[in-house]
C-alpha positions in Angstrom: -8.7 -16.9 -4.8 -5.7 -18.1 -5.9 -2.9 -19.7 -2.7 0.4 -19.3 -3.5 3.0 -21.8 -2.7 5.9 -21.0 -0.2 8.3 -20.8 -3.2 6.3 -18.5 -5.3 4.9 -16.5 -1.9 9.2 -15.7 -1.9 9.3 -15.4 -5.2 6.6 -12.3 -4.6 8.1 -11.0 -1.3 11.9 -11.3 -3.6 10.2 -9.1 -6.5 8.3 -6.6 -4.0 11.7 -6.5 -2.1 13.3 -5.7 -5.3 10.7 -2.5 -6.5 11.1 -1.2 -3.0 15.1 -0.9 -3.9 14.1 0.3 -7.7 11.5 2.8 -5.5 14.4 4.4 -3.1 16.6 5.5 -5.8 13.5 7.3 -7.1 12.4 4.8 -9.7 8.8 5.8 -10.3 8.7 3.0 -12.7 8.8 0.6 -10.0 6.1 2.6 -8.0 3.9 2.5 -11.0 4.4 -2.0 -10.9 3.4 -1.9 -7.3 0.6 0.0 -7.7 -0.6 -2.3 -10.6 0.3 -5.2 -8.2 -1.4 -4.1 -4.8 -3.6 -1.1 -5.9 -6.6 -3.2 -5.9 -6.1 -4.6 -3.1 -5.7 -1.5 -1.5 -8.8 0.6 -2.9 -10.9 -2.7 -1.7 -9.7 -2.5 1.7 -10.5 1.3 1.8 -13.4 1.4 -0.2 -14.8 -0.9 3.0 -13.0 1.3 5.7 -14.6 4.8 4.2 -17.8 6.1 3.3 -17.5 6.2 -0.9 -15.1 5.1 -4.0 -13.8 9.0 -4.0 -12.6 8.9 -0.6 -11.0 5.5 -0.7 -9.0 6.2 -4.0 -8.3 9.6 -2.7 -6.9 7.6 0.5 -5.3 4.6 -1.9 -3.1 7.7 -4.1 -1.9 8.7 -0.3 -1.1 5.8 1.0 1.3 4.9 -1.9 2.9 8.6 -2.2 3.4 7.3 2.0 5.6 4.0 0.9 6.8 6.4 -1.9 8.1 8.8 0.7 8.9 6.2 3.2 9.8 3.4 0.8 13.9 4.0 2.3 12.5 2.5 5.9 10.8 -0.4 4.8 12.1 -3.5 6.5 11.6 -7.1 4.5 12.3 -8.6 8.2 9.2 -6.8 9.6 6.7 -8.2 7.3 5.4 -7.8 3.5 5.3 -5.3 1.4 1.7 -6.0 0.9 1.3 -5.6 5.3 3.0 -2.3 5.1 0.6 -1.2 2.2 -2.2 -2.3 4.1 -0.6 -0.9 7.4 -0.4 2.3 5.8 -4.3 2.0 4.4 -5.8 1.8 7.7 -4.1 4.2 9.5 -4.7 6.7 6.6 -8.1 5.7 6.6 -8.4 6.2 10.3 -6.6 9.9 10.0 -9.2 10.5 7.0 -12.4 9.9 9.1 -11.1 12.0 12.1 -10.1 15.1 9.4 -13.6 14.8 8.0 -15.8 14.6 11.3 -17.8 17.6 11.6 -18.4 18.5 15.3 -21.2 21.2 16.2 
């Protein structure tokens, strides 16, 4: 696993900071490069957090129509793009499981 240095770590949050302004005036270009960029890293987060592969990239296409959506309220102050992504994962994943427990 590869550590990035503070300079290219800004040089990352600069460019995500930059497809997140590309993704508000409805660039789906620049939706399409962060899903190449964090989609991976998404699915393997989910893939852990749900029962199979089809849930978790059922979950991963949600949670990046979410920052679509939502992409006009993301705050570079409050964190990464990458923690909002992830933010996002978990509490979709956690909204999945509770929509597909069965009670009886």
């Amino acid at each position: 696993m590869a550590v990035l240095t503070a300079t290219q770590f800004a040089q990352v949050r600069d460019d995500d900071s930059r497809l997140v302004e590309r993704m508000v005036k409805r660039d789906a270009d620049a939706l399409a490069e962060l899903y190449d960029r964090y989609g991976r890293v998404v699915f393997g987060v989910l893939h852990q957090m749900l029962p199979g592969p089809e849930a978790a990239e059922e979950v991963c296409q949600d949670v990046f129509h979410r920052f679509w959506r939502a992409a006009a309220s993301y705050r570079g102050d409050r964190g990464a793009v990458v923690q909002w992504l992830l933010a996002l994962a978990r509490n979709a994943s956690v909204e999945d499981r509770k929509c597909t427990r069965r009670t009886y």
